[in-house]
MDTraj code that builds the backbone (N, CA, C; nanometers):
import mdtraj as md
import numpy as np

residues = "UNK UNK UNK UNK UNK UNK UNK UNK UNK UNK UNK UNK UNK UNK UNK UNK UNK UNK UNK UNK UNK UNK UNK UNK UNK UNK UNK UNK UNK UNK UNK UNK UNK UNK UNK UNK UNK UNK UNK UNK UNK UNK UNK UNK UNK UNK UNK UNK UNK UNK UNK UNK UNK UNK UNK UNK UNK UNK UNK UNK UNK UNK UNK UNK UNK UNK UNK UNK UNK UNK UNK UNK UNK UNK UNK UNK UNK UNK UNK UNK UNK UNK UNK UNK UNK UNK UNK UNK UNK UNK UNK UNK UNK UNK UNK UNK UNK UNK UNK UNK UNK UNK UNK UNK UNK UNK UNK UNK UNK UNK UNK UNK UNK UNK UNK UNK UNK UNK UNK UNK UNK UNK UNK UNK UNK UNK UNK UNK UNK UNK UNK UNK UNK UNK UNK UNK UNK UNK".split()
xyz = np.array([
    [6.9326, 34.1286, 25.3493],
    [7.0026, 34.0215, 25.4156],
    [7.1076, 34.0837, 25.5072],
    [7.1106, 34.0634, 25.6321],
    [7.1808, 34.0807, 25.7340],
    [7.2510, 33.9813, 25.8322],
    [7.4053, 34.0021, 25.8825],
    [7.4732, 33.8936, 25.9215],
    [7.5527, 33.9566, 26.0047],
    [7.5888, 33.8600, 26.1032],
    [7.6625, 33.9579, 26.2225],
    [7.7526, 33.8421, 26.2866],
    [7.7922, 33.9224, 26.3704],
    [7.9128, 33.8764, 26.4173],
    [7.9590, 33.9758, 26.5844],
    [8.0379, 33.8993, 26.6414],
    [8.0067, 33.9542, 26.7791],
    [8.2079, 33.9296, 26.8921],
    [8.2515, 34.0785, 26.8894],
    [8.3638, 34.0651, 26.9433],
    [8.3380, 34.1108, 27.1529],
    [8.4567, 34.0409, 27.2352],
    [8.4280, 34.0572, 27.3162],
    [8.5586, 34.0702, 27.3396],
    [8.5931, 34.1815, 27.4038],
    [8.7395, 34.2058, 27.4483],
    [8.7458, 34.2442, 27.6028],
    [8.8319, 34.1662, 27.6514],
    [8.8681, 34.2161, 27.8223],
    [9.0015, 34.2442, 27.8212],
    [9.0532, 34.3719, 27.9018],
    [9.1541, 34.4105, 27.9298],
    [9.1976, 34.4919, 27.8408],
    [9.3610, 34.4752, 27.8545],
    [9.4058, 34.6507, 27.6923],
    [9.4268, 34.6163, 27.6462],
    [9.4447, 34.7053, 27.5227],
    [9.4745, 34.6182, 27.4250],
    [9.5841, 34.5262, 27.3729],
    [9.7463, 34.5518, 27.4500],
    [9.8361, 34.4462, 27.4370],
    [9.8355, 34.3725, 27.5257],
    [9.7894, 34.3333, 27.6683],
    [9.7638, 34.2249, 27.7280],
    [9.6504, 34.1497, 27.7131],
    [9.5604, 34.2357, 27.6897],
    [9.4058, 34.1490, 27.6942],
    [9.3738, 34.0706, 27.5749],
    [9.2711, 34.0026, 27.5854],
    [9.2643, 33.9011, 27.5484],
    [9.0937, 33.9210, 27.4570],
    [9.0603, 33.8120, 27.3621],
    [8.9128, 33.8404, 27.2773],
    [8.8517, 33.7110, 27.2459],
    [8.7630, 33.7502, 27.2269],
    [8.6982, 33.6206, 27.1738],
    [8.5736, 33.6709, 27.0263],
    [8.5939, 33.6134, 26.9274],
    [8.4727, 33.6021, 26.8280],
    [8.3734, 33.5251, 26.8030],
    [8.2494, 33.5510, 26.7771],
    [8.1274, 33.4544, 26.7758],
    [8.0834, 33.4688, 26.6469],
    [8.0792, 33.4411, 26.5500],
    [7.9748, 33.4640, 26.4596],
    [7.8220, 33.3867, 26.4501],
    [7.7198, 33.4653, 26.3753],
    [7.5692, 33.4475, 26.3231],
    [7.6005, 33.2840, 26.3512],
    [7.6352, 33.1870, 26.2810],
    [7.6376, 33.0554, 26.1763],
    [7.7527, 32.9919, 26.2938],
    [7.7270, 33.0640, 26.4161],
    [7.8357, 32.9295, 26.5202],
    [7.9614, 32.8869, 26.4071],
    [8.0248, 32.9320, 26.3330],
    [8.1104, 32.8801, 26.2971],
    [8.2296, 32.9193, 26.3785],
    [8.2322, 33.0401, 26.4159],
    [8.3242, 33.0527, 26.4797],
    [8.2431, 33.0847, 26.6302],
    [8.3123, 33.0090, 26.6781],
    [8.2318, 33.0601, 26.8525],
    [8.3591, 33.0464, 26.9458],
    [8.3063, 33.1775, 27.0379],
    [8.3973, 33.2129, 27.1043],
    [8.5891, 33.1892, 27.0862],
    [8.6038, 33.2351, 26.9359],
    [8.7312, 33.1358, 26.8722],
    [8.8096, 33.3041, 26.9205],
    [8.9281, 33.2475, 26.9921],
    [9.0633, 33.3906, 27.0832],
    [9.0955, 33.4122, 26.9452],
    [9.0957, 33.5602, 27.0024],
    [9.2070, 33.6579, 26.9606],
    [9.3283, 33.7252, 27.0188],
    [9.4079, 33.7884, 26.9896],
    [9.4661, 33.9035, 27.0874],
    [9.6080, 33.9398, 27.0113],
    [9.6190, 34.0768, 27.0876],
    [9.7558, 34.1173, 27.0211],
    [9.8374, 34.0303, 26.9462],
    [9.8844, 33.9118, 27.0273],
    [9.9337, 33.7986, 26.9709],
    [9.9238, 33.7488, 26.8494],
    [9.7862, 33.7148, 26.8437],
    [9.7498, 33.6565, 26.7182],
    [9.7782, 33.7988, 26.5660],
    [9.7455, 33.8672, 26.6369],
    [9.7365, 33.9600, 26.4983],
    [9.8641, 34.0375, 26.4666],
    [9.9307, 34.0558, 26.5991],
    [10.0576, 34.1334, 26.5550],
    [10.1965, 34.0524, 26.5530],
    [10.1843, 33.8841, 26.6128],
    [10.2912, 33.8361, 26.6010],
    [10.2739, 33.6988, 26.5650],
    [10.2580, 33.5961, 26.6205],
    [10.2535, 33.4560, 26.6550],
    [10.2056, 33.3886, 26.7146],
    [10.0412, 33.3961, 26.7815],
    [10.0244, 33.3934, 26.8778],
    [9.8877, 33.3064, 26.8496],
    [9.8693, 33.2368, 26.9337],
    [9.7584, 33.1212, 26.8828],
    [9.5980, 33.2380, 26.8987],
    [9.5452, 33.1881, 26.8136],
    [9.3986, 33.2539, 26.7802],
    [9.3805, 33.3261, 26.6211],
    [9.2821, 33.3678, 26.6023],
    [9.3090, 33.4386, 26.4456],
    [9.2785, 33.5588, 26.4890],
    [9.2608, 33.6558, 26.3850],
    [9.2844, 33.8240, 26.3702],
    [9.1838, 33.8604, 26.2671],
    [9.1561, 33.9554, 26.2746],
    [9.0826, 34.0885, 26.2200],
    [9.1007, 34.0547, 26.0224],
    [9.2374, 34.0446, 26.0176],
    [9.3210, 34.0616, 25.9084],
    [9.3158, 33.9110, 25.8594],
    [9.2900, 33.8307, 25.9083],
    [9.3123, 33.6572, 25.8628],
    [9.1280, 33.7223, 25.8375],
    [9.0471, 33.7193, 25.8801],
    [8.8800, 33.6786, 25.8735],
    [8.8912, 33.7974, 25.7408],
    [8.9295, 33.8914, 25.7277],
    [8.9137, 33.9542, 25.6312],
    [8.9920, 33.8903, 25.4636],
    [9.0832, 33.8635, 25.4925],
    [9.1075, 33.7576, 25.3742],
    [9.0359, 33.6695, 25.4136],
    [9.0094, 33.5947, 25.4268],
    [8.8566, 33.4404, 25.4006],
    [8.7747, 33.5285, 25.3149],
    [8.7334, 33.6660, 25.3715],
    [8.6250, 33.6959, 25.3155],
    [8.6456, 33.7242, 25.1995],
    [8.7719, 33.7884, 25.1641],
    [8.7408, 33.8201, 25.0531],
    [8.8074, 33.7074, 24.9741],
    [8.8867, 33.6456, 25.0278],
    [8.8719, 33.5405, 24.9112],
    [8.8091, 33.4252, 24.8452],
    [8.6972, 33.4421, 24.9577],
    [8.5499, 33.3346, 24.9542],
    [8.4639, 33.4285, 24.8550],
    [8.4524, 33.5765, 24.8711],
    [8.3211, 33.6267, 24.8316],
    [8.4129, 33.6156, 24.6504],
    [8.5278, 33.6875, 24.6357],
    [8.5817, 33.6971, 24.5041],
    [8.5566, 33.5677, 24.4288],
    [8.6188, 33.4549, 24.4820],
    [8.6529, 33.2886, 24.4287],
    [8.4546, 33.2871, 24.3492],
    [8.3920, 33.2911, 24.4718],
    [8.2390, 33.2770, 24.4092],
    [8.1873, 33.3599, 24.3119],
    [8.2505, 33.4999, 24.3255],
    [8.1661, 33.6150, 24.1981],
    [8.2083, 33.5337, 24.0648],
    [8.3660, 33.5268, 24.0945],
    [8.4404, 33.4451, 23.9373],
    [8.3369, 33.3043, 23.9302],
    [8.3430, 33.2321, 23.9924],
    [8.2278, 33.1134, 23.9448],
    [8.0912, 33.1354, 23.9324],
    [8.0132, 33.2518, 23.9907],
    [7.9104, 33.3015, 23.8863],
    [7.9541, 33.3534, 23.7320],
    [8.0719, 33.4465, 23.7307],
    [8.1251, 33.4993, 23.5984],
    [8.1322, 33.3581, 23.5392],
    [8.2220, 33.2481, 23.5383],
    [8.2259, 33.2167, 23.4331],
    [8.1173, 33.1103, 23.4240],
    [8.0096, 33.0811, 23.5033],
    [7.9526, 32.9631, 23.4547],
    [7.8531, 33.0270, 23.3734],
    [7.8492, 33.1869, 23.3965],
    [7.7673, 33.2484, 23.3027],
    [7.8170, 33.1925, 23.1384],
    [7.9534, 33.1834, 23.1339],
    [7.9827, 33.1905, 23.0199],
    [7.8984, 33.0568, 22.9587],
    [7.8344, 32.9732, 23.0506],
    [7.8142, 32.8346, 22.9810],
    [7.9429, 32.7686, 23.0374],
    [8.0474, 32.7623, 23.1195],
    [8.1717, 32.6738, 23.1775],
    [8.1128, 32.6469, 23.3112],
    [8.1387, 32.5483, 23.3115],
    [8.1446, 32.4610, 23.4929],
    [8.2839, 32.4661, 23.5282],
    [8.3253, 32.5612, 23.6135],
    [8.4964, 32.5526, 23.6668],
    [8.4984, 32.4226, 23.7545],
    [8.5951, 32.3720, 23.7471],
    [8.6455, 32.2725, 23.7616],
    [8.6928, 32.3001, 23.9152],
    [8.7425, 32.4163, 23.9372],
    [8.8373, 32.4548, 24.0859],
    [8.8705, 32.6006, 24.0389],
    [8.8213, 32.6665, 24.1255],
    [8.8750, 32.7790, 24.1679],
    [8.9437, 32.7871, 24.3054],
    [9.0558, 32.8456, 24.3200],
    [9.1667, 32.8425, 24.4184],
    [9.1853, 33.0027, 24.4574],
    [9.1568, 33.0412, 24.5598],
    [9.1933, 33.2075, 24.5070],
    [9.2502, 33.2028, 24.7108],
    [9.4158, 33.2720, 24.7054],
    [9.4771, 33.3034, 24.8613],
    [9.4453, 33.4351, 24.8836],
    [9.4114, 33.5160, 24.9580],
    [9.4034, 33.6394, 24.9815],
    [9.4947, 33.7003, 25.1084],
    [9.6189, 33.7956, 25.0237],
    [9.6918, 33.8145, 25.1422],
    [9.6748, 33.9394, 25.1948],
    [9.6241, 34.0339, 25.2847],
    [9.6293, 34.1089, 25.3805],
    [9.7191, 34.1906, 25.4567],
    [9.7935, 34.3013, 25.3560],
    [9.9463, 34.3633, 25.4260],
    [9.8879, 34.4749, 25.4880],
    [9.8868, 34.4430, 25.6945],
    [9.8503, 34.5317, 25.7770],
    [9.9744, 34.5946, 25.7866],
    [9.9614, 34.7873, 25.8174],
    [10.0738, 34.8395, 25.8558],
    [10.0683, 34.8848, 25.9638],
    [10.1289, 34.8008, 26.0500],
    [10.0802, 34.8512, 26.2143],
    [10.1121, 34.9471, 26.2705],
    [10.2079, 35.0690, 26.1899],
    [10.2484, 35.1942, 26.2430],
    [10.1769, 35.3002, 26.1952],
    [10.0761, 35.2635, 26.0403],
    [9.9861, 35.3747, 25.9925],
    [9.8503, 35.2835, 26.0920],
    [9.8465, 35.1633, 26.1110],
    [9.7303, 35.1335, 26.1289],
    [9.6201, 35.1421, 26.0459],
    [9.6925, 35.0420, 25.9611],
    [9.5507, 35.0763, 25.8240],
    [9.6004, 34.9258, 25.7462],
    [9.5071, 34.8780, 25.6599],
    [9.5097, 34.7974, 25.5604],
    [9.6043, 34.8610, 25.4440],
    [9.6770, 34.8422, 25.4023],
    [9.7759, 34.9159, 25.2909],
    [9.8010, 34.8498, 25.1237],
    [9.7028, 34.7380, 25.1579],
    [9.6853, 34.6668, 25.0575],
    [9.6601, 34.5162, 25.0637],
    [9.5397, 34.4408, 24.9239],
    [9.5123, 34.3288, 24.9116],
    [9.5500, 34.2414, 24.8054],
    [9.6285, 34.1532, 24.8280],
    [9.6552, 34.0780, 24.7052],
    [9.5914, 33.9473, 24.6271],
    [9.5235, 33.9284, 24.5542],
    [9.4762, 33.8029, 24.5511],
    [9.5604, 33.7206, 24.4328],
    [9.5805, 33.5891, 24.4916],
    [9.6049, 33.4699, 24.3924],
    [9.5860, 33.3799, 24.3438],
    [9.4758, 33.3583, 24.2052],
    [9.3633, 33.2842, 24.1923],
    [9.4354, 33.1622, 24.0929],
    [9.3726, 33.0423, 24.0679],
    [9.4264, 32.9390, 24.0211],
    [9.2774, 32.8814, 23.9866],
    [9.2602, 32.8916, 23.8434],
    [9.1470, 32.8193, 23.7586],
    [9.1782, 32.7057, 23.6904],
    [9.0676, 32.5826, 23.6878],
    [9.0951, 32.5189, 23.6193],
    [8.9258, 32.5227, 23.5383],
    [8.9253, 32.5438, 23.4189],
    [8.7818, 32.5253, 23.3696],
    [8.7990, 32.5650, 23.2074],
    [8.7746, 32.4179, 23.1401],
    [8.7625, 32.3754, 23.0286],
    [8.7027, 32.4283, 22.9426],
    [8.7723, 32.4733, 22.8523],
    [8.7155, 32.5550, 22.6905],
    [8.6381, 32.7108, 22.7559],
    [8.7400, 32.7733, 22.8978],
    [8.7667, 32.9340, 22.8901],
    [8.8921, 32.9860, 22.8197],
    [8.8713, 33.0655, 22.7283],
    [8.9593, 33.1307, 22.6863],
    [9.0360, 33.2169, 22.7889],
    [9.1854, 33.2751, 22.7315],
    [9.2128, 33.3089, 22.8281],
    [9.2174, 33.4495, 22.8147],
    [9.1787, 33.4905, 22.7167],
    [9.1073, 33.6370, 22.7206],
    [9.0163, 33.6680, 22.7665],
    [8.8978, 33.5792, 22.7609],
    [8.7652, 33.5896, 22.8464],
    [8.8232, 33.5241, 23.0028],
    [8.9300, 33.5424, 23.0271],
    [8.9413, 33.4337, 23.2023],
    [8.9653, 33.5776, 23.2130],
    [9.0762, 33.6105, 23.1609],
    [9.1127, 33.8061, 23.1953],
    [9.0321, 33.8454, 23.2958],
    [8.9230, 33.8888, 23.1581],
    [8.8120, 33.9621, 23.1571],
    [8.6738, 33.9247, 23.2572],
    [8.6676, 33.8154, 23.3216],
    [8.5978, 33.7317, 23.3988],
    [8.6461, 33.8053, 23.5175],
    [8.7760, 33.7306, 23.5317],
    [8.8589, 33.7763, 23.6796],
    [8.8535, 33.9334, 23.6999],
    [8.8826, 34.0359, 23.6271],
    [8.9004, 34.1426, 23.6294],
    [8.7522, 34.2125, 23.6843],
    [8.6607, 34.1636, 23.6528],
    [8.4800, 34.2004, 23.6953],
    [8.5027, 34.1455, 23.8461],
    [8.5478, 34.0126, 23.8539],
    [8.5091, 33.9674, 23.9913],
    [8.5758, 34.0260, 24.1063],
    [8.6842, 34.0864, 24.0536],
    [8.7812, 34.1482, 24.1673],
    [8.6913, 34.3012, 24.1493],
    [8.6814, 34.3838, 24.0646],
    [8.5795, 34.5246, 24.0786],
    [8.4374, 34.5177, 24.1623],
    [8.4043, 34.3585, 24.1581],
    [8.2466, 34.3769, 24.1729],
    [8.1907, 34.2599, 24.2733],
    [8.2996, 34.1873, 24.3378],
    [8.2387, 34.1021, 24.4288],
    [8.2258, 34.2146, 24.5679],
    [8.1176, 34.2022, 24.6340],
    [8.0761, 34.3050, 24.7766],
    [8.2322, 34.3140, 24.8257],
    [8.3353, 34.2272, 24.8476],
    [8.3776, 34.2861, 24.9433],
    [8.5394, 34.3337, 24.9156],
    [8.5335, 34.3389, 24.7586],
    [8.5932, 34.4219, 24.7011],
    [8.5577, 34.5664, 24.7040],
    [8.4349, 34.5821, 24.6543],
    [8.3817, 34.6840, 24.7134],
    [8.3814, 34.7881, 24.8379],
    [8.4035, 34.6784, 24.9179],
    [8.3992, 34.7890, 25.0770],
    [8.5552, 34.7477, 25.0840],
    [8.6438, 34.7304, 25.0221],
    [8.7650, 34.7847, 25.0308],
    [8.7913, 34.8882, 25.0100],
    [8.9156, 34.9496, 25.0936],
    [8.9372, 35.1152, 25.0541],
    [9.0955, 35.0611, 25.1024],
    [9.1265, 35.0218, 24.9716],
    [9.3153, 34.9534, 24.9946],
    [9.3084, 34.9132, 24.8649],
    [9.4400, 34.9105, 24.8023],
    [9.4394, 34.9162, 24.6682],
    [9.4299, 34.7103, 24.6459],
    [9.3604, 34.6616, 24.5734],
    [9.3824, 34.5545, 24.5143],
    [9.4421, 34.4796, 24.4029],
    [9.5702, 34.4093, 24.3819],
    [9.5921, 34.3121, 24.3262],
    [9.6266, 34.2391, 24.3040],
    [9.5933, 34.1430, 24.1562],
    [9.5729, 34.0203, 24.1574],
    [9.6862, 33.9587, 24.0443],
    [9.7189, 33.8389, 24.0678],
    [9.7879, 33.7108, 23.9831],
    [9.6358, 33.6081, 23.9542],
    [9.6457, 33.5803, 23.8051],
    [9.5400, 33.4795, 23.7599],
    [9.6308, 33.3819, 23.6860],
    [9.6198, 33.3214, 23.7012],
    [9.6380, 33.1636, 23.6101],
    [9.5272, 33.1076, 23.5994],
    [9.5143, 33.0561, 23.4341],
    [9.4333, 32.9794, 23.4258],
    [9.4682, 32.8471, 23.3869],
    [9.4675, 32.7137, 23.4694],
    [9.5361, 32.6116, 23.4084],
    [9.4879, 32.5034, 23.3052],
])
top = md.Topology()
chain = top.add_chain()
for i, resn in enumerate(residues, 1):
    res = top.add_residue(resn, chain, resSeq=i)
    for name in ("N", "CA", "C"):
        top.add_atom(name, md.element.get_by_symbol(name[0]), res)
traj = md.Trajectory(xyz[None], top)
């Protein structure tokens, strides 16, 4: 399975300007630019699409984990924050903050659920930035 996505940048990189397309038209031709990623600036960033991802791909590994258990979660909530360091130029770390609600999980097995899904969802994986996480289970 293969999925793509498609950047188009004109000009340099602190004046110019971008646009993103993805596979699934969800995002089409949606701006980017210095702006958006290094200050305030209308469009999204590199660093915003990378939290979605991972807090879409994580939120889902945990709701395969626990419905394995035999639980139907009720809501999984998971924010993923993204601390870029724009002077190393690197990702320097990911934080996630998940919020469960799902009936008759223990909260030793929620631990232990969450703790797999953050090691083993893909795009935990192709992280190379340290990850972590706050769980509540409510």
């Amino acid at each position: 399975m293969k999925r793509n996505a498609t950047a188009v940048w004109n000009g340099t990189g602190k004046d110019g300007k971008g646009t993103l397309t993805t596979q699934s038209g969800t995002l089409s031709n949606t701006q980017y630019s210095f702006k958006s990623r290094f200050e305030e600036g209308v469009g999204t960033n590199p660093e915003e699409l990378i939290a979605a991802a991972h807090s879409g791909c994580f939120t889902m590994k945990l709701s395969f984990n626990i419905s394995a258990e035999n639980i139907s979660p009720e809501e999984i909530t998971t924010k993923a924050i993204v601390d870029l360091n724009p002077e190393k130029g690197e990702i320097v770390g990911i934080h996630l903050e998940v919020k469960v609600k799902a009936e008759g999980l223990s909260k030793e097995k929620f631990d232990e659920l969450v703790a797999d899904a953050k090691a083993n969802c893909p795009i935990s994986k192709l992280m190379n930035a340290p990850i972590t996480i706050e769980a509540e289970l409510l």
